[in-house]
N, C-alpha and C positions, 0 to 999 in steps of 0.2 A: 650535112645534118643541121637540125637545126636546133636550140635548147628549145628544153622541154615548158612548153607553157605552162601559164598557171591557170589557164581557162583558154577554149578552141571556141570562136562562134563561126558558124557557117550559114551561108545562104543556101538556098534551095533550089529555085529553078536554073537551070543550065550547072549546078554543083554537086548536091546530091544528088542529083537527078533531069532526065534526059527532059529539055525545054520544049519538046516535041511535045510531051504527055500533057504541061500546063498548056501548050498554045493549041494542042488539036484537040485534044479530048475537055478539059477542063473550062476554059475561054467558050468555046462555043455552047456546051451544057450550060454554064452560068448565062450566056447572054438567051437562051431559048427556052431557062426555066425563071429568070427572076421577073417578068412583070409579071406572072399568074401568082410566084411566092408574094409577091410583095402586094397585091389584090386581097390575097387569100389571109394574109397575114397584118394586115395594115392596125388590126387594135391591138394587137401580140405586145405587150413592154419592150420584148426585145428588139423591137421592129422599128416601132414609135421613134424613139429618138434618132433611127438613121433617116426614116425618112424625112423627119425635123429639118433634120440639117441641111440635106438636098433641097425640102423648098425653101429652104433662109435663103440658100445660095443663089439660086433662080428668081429668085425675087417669085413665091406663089404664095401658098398656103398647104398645109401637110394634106389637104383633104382633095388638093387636084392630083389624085394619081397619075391619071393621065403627063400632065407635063414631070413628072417625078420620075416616070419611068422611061418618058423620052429621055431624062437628062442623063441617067445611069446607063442607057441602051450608049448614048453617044460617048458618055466617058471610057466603057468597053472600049465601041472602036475607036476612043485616041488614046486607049492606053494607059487612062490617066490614074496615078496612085491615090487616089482622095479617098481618104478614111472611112467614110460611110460607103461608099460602094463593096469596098474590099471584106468591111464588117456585113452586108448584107451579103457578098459571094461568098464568102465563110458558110451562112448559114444556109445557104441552096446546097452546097458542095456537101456539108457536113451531111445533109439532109439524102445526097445523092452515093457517099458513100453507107452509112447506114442501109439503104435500099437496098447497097450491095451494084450499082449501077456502072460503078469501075474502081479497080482497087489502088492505090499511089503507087508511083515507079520509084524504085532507088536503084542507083547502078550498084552492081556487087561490089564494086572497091568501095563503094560508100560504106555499105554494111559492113563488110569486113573490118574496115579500120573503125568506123564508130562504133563498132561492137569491143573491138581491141582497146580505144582510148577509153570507154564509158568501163572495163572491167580493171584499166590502169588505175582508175580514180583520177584523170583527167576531167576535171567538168567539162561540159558541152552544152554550148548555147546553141541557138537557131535568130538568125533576123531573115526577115522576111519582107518584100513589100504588102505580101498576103497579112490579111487580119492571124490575130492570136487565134480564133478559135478556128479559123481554116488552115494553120499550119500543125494544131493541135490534132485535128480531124485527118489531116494526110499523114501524120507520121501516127495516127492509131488504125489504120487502114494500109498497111502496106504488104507488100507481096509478101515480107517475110513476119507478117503479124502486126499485132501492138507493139511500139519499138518507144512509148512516149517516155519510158523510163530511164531510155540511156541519156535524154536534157533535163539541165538544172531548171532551164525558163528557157522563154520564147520572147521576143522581141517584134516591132511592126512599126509603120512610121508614127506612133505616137509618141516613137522617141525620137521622132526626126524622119526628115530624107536619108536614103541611102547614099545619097552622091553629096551629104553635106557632112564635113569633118565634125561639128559638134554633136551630131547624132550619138558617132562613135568612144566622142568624149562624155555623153549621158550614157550613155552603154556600160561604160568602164565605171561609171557612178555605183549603178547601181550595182553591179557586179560586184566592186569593192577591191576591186584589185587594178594593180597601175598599168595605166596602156601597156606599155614597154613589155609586159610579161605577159599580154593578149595575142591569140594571136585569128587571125580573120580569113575564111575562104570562101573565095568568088571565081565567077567566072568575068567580072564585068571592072574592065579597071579603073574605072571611074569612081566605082565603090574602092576598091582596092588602095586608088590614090587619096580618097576622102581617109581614110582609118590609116593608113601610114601619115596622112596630113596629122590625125592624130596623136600620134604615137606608135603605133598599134605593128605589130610583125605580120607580113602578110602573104598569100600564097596563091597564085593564081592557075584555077582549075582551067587546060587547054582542052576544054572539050569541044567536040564536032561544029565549027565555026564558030569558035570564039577567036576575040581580036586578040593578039599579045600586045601585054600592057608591060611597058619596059618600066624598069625600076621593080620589078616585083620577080619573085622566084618565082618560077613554072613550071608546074607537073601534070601528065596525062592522067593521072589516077592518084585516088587518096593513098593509095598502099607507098607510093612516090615518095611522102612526107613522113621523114623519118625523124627521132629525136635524139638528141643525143642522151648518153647515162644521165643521171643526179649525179 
């Protein structure tokens, strides 16, 4: 067992939830719906400043979509976490659960326990490399409903990278509470070793190909992670 935290944050792809669902369903609707969104949407405020930043970065001008959208098409396929992408896939995905176009996967032992921790008075975070408003958007869209009420806040890399230890140390900022009594769940131990780099207690989700990451405790399922009394 483990003592009982003073706040849980979890990741979401390959943790809550099955990596299949972001990497077949989600990944290929974002990369087959964002040039027409980001055409269709290019004077939109909410829009304007991501595309800003993709042409800084390119060296253009916000008004060549064209190469704007090549650069976003290419950061898809390399995977790449850069903050303005992830904020305009938010807003296709957001736009695609809305339509009702597919609904967010959690595994049952996700639900079960974050339903069990969120009714303990456990707070419950989310970090994501997904933007805010697309991790926002999948936990109000999921199989078992609107679930947004069982998180305190949601997290994204404009706290940082996920595999760099200070992220987790601005994490614990703002949360307000000391690493040591955090506690972090991933599937990926890179993260896992970044947030114990920080202090932080941590737990690694063995789900369907994931690597084991030594130095961390490992369980097949959230129901797995138990606390000990107060």
């Amino acid at each position: 067992m483990l003592p009982r935290p003073a706040a849980i944050v979890t990741d979401i792809e390959g943790t809550t939830s099955d990596i299949a669902f972001v990497q077949q369903v989600m990944f290929p609707h974002s990369r087959a719906a964002l040039p027409n969104y980001v055409r269709e949407h290019a004077e939109d405020p909410e829009v304007m400043p991501w595309i800003a930043m993709v042409a800084s970065e390119v060296h253009t001008t916000p008004d060549n979509l064209p190469t704007v959208i090549a650069a976003l098409l290419s950061w898809i396929d390399a995977d790449r976490k850069h903050t303005a992408l992830k904020a305009l896939q938010g807003q296709v995905w957001a736009k695609a659960f809305a339509d009702g176009e597919f609904t967010a996967h959690l595994y049952p032992d996700a639900i079960e326990s974050l339903r069990n921790w969120h009714a303990q008075a456990i707070p419950l975070y989310v970090y994501s490399s997904g933007s805010l408003q697309a991790q926002k958007m999948y936990f109000a869209h999921t199989g078992v409903g609107d679930v947004r009420n069982w998180f305190v806040d949601y997290f994204d890399t404009t706290s940082g990278p996920k595999r760099e230890a200070n992220s987790y140390v601005n994490i614990a900022q703002n949360i307000g509470v000391p690493a040591r009594e955090l506690l972090f769940l991933s599937d990926i131990g890179a993260e896992l070793d970044a947030a114990r780099a920080a202090g932080w207690q941590t737990v690694q989700l063995l789900r369907e190909g994931a690597t084991p990451a030594p130095g961390h405790m490992q369980v097949k399922s959230f129901t797995d992670i138990q606390f000990a009394p107060d």
